[in-house]
N, C-alpha and C positions, 0 to 999 in steps of 0.2 A: 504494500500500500504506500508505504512513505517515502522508501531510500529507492524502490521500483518505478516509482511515477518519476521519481526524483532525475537517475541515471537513465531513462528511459532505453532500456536495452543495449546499454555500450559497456564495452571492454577499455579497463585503464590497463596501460601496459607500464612496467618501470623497472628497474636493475633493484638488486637486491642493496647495493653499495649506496645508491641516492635514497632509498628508502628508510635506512636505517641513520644517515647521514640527517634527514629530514625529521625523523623524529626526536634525535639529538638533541637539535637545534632551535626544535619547538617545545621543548621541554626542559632546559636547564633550570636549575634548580640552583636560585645563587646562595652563600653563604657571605654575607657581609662582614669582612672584619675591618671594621672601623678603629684606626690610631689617633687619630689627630683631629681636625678641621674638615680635614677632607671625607669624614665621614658624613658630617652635618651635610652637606651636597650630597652623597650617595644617600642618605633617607628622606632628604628631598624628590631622588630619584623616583622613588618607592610611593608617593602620593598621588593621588588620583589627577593633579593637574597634567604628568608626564606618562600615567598607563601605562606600566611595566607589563600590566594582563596580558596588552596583545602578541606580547614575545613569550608569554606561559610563563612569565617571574610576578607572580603576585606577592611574596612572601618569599622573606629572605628566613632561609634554614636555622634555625636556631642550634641544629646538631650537624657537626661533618659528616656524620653518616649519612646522612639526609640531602648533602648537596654537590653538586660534581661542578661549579662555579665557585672560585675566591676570587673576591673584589678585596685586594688589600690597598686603602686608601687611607694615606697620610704617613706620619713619620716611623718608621720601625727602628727600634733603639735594638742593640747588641744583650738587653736584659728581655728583649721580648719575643728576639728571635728562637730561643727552641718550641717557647709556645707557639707561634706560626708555624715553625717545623711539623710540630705533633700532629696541628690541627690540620695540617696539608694532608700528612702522612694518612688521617683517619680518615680522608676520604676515599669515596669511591671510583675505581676506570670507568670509564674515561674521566680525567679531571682539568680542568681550564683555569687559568689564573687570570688576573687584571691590574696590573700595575694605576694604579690613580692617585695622582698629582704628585708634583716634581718632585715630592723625597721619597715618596714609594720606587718610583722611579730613577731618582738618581743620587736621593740624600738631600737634597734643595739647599738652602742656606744655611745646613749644619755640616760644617765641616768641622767634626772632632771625631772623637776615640769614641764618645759613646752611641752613634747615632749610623745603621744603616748605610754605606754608601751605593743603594740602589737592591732592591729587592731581589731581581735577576741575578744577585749573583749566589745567592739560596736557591730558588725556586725556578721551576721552569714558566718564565711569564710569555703569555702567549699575546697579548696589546698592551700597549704604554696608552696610556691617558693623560697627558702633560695638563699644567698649569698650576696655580695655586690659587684659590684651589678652582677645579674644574667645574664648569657647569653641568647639571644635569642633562644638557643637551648633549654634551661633551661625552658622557660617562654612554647615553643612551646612543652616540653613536659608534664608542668603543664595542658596547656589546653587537650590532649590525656587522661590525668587522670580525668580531670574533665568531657569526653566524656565519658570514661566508667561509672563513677560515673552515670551520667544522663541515661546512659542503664540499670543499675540497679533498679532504682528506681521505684513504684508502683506508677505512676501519675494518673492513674484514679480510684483508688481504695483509696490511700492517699493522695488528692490532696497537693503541696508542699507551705506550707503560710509562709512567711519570719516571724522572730518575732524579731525586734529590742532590744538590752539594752539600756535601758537610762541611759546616766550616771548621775550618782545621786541615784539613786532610787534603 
């Protein structure tokens, strides 16, 4: 009656590799860890005026198990780093990172001993989102980027295994 009248008698045809790519990508699941400034922008993000819904992110993951998106946005100090380690490590494959704003990204205008210089060189980060801090428009087209990223990708041919840096080692 419904989904019959709907498709009116037609065949979808499609590759196993874009289908599995496509529900990826409409379906991540983000985990927001907010450090600094640049969080208050990423839960901005999250508000009905920017509609995270229509990319399947209504609700940021309150557990790692639960989300295969980290948005790490703002400053990561060298005391905070094994907990973002852990909390990387608890997620689930496939998992996606998102560097936002310049000291996630690059350390921004803390140059000392205690202060991250750039997340990337911990984690595997898949989009930079520069600025200080960045806009919600900003963050929400970092995620479009990381959507095509994940339609590219060979997931069942190359399955995607995160590989950690330790620091030290």
């Amino acid at each position: 009656m419904g989904i019959t009248n709907h498709l009116n008698d037609t065949v979808h045809v499609t590759n196993l590799e874009w289908f599995v790519n496509w529900a990826r990508k409409s379906s991540m699941w983000p985990l927001g860890f907010g450090l600094a400034c640049c969080a208050l922008e990423m839960i901005a993000t999250f508000v009905s005026r920017y509609d995270l819904a229509r990319f399947g992110m209504e609700v940021a993951r309150p557990s790692p198990r639960h989300a295969d998106l980290m948005i790490v946005s703002g400053t990561a100090s060298k005391k905070m780093l094994p907990a973002v380690l852990r909390i990387y490590e608890q997620m689930a494959e496939p998992k996606w990172v998102i560097a936002m704003g310049a000291c996630a990204c690059s350390g921004g205008i803390y140059k000392n001993y205690s202060v991250v210089q750039g997340i990337d060189r911990h984690l595997p980060v898949d989009v930079y989102i520069p600025g200080c801090p960045p806009r919600p428009e900003a963050l929400i087209d970092g995620i479009l980027q990381l959507h095509a990223k994940v339609m590219k990708e060979q997931s069942i041919r190359n399955p995607r295994v995160g590989k950690i840096k330790v620091a030290g080692r």
